[in-house]
C-alpha positions as CSV (number, residue, x, y, z in Angstrom):
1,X,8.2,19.7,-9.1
2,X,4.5,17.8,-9.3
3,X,5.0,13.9,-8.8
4,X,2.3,11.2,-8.5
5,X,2.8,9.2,-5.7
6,X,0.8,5.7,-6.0
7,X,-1.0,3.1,-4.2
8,X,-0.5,-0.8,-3.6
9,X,-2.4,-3.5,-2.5
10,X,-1.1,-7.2,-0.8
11,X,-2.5,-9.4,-3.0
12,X,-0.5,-12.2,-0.6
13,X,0.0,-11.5,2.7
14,X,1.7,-14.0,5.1
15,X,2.5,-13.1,8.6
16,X,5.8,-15.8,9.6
17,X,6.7,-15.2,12.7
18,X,7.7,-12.7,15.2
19,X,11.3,-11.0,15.6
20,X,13.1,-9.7,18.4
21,X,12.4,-6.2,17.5
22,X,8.6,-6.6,17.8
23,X,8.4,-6.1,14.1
24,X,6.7,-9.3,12.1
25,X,8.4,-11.4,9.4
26,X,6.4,-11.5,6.5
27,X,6.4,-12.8,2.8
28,X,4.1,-10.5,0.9
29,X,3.4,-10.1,-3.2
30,X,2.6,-5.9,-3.7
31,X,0.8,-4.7,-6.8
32,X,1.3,-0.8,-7.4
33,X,-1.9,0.4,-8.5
34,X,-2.9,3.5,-10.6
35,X,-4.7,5.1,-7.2
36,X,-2.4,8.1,-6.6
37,X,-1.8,10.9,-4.3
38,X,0.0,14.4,-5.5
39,X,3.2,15.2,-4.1
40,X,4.4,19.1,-5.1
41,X,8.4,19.8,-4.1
42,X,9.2,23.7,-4.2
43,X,13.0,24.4,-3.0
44,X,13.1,26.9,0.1
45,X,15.8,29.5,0.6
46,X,16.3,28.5,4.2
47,X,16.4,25.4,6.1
48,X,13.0,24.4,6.9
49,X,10.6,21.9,6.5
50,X,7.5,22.2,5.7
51,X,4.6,19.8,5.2
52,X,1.0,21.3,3.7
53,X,-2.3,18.9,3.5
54,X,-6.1,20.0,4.2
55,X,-6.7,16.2,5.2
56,X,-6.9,16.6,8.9
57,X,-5.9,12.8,8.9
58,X,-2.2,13.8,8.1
59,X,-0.1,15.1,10.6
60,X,1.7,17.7,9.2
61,X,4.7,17.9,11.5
62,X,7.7,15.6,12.2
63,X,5.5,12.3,12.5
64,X,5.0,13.3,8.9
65,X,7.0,10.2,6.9
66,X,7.9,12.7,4.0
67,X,9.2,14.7,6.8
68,X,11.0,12.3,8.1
69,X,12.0,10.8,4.8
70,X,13.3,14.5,3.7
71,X,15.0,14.7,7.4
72,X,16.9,11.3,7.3
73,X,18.0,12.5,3.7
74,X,19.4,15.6,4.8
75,X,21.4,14.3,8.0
76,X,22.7,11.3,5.6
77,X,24.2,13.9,3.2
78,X,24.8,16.5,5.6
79,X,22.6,18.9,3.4
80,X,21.3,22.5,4.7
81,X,18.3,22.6,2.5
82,X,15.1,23.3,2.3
83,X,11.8,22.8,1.1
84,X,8.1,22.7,0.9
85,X,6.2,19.8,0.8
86,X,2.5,19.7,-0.7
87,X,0.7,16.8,-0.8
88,X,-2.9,16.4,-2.3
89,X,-4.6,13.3,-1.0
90,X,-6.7,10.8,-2.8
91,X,-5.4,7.5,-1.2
92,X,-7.4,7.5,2.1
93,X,-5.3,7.2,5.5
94,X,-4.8,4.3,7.2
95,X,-6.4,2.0,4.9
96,X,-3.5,-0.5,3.9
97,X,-2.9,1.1,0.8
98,X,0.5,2.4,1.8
99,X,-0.6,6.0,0.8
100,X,2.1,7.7,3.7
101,X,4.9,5.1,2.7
102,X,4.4,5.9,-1.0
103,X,4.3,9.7,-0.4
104,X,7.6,9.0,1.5
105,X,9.1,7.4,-1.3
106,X,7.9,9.6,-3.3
107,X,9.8,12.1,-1.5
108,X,13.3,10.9,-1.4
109,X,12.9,9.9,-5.3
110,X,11.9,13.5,-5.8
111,X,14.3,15.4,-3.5
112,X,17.2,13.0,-4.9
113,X,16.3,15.2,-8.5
114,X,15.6,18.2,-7.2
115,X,18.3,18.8,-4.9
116,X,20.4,17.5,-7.7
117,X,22.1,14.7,-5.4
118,X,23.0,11.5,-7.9
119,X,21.8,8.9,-5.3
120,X,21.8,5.5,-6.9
121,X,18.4,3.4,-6.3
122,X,20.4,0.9,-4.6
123,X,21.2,3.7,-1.9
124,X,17.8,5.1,-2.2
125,X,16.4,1.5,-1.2
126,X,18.3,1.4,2.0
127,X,17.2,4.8,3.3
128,X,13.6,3.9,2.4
129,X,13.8,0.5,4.8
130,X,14.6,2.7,7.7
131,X,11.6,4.9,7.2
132,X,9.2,2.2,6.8
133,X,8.3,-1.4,5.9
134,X,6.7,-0.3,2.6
135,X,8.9,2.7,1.5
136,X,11.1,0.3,-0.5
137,X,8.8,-1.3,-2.4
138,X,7.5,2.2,-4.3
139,X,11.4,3.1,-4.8
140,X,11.9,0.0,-7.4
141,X,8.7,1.5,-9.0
142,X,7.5,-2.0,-10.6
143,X,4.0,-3.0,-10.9
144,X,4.9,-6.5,-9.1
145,X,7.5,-7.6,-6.4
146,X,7.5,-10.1,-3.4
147,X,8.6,-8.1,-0.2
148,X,10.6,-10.2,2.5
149,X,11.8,-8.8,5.9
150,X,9.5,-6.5,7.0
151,X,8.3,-6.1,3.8
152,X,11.4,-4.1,2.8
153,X,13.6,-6.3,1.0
154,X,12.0,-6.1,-2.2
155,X,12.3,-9.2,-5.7
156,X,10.3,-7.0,-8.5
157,X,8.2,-10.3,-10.2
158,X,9.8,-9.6,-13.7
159,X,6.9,-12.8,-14.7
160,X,4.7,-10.1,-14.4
161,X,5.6,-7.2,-15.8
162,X,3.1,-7.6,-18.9
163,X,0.2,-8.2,-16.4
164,X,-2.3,-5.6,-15.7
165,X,-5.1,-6.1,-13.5
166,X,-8.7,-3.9,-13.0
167,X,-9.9,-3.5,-9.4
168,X,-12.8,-2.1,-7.6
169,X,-11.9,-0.7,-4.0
170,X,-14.2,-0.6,-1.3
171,X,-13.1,1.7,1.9
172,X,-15.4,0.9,5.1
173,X,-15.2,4.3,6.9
174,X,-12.8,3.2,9.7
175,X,-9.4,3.3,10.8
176,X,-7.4,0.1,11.2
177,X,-4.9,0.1,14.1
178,X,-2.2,-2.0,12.4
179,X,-0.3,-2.7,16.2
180,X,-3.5,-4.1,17.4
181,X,-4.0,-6.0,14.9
182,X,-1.0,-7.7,14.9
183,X,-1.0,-8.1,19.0
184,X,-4.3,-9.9,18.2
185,X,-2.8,-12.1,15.3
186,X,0.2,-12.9,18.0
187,X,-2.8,-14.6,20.2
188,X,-5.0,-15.9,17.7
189,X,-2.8,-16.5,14.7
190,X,-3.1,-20.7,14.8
191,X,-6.9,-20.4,13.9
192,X,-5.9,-19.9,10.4
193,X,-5.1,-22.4,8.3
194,X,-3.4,-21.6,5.1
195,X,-4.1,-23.5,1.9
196,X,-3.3,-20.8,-0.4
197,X,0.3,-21.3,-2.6
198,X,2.1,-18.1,-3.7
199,X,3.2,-19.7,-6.1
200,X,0.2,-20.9,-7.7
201,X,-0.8,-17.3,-7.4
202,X,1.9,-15.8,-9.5
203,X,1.1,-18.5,-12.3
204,X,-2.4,-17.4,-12.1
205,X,-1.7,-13.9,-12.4
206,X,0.6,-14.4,-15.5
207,X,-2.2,-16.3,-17.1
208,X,-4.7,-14.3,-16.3
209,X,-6.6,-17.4,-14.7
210,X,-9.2,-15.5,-12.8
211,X,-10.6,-19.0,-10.8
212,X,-6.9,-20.2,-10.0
213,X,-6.3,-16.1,-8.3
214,X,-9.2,-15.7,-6.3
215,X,-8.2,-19.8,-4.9
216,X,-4.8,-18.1,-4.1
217,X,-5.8,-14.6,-2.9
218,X,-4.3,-14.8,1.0
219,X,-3.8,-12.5,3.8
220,X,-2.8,-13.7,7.2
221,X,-4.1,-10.6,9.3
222,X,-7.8,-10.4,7.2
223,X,-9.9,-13.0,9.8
224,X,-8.2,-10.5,12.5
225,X,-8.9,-7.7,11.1
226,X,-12.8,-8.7,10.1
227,X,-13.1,-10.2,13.9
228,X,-12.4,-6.4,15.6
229,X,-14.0,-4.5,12.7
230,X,-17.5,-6.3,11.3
231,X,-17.4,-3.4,8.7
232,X,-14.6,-5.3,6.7
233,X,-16.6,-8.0,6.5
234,X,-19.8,-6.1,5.0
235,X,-17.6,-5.0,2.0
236,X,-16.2,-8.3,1.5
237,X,-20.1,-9.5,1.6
238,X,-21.1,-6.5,-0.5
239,X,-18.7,-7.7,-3.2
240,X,-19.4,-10.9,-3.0
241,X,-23.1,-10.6,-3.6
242,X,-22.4,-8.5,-7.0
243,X,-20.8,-11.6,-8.0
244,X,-17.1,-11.3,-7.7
245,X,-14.8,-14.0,-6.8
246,X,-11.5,-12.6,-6.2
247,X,-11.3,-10.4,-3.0
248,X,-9.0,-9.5,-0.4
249,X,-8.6,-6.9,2.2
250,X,-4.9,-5.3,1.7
251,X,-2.4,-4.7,4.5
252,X,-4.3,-4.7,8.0
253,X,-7.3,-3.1,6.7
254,X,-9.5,-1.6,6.3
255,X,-9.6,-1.6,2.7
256,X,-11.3,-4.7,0.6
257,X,-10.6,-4.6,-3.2
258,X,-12.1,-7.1,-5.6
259,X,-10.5,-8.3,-9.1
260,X,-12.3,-8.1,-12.0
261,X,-12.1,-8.8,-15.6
262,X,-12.2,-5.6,-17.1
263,X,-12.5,-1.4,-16.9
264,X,-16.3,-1.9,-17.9
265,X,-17.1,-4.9,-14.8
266,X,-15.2,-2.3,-12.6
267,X,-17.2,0.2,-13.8
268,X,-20.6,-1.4,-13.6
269,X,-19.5,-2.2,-9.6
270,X,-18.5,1.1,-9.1
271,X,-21.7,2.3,-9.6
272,X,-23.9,-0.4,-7.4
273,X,-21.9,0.4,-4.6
274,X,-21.3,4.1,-5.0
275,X,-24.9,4.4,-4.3
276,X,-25.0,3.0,-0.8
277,X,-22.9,5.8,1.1
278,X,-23.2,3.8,4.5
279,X,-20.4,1.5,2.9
280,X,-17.5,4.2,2.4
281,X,-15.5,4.8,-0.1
282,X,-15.5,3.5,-3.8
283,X,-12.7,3.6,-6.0
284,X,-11.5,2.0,-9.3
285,X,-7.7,1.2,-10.0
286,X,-5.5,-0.4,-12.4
287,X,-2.0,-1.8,-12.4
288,X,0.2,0.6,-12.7
């Protein structure tokens, strides 16, 4: 079984406060975007596991989340299967693009066909929270949704469902540490004002009001993030000086995307910023 497994990107992002399990309240509005990874499922005839990637940024062994995704599955249902796992990799790691939590999801939608199980989504959602903030949010596989909680209790935007954006995506070669960031945000976190209405942003995107959307682009953890990593703040700049409006950085970093009007702006940045290889990675993406 070949599955795509898709991106996302926080086009709001507000950190509330902090709960007794460490973990963060937030109020976040994902968009799924067409940037995907490959997931192949192939059934085993004994019990094992097995994850395969050639990006040595994956773990491939129980830290995996499609490992753990697949193990949680088979202890819920009491299930002595199992199965290979290949996944081809396109969404780079630790980025904020929610590549492992998608793959995850990915997984359990997969396995939940191929092991021929009948799992309702409703059921599917609550095994995805346990594996991770995002899981949930690629289970309801809708291009918009506000995630509460965590980020796992997940309202699909059904205002939006006709909207489809273009983005440029630029990678800084780094990798985020999402803990420190928000340790830092715990001590710094009343530096940032917030003028920016979720709201207002979800009229803006239904409208298409390019001006009103980059006004209401927010993201609690970005003047963190850009403190501790000057890199994220080069792209930002980068973009900026091309002569887009609309950019955020997604999750904690390190990825900052820019919203344009159309596949031929993306295009045209795409290839200004593909030249410079000091800057990372490029990519283009669409709502998906």
């Amino acid at each position: 079984m070949i599955l795509k497994s898709y991106a996302k990107v926080n086009l709001f992002l507000q950190v509330l406060n902090k709960r007794p399990d460490n973990f963060h309240n937030l109020f976040t509005i994902f968009e799924r975007i067409d940037l995907c990874d490959e997931i192949i499922l192939k059934l085993r005839r004994d019990n094992l596991i097995r994850v395969i990637c050639k990006d040595p940024a994956v773990p491939v062994d129980q830290t995996n989340l499609c490992y753990y995704a697949t193990d949680l599955l088979r202890k819920r249902f009491k299930l002595n299967r199992g199965v290979d796992i290949t996944i081809k990799k396109n969404i780079p790691v630790g980025a904020g693009l929610g590549g492992g939590s998608g793959n995850a999801a990915t997984v359990l939608m997969g396995l939940n066909k191929l092991w021929k199980l009948n799992i309702s989504k409703e059921k599917l959602k609550v095994i995805a929270a346990k594996i991770g903030s995002d899981v949930a949010f690629f289970i309801y596989e809708t291009p918009f949704a506000q995630g509460l909680g965590r980020g796992e209790k997940i309202r699909p935007i059904r205002a939006l469902k006709k909207t489809k954006l273009w983005h440029v995506l630029l990678v800084p070669k780094l990798h985020v540490s999402t803990p420190l960031i928000y340790r830092k945000f715990d001590l710094y976190s009343k530096l940032t004002p917030q003028k920016q209405s979720a709201k207002m942003l979800i009229l803006a995107l239904k409208k298409t009001h390019f001006l009103q959307v980059s006004e209401n682009l927010f993201n609690s953890l970005e003047a963190i993030t850009i403190r501790l990593y000057p890199k994220v703040q080069r792209a930002k700049f980068e973009l900026e000086k091309l002569g887009v409006n609309a950019i955020l950085m997604s999750g904690s970093g390190s990825t900052v995307f820019g919203i344009v009007t159309s596949k031929k702006e993306a295009l045209f940045l795409y290839r200004k910023l593909v030249k410079n290889k000091s800057l990372g990675r490029v990519f283009i993406a669409r709502t998906v």
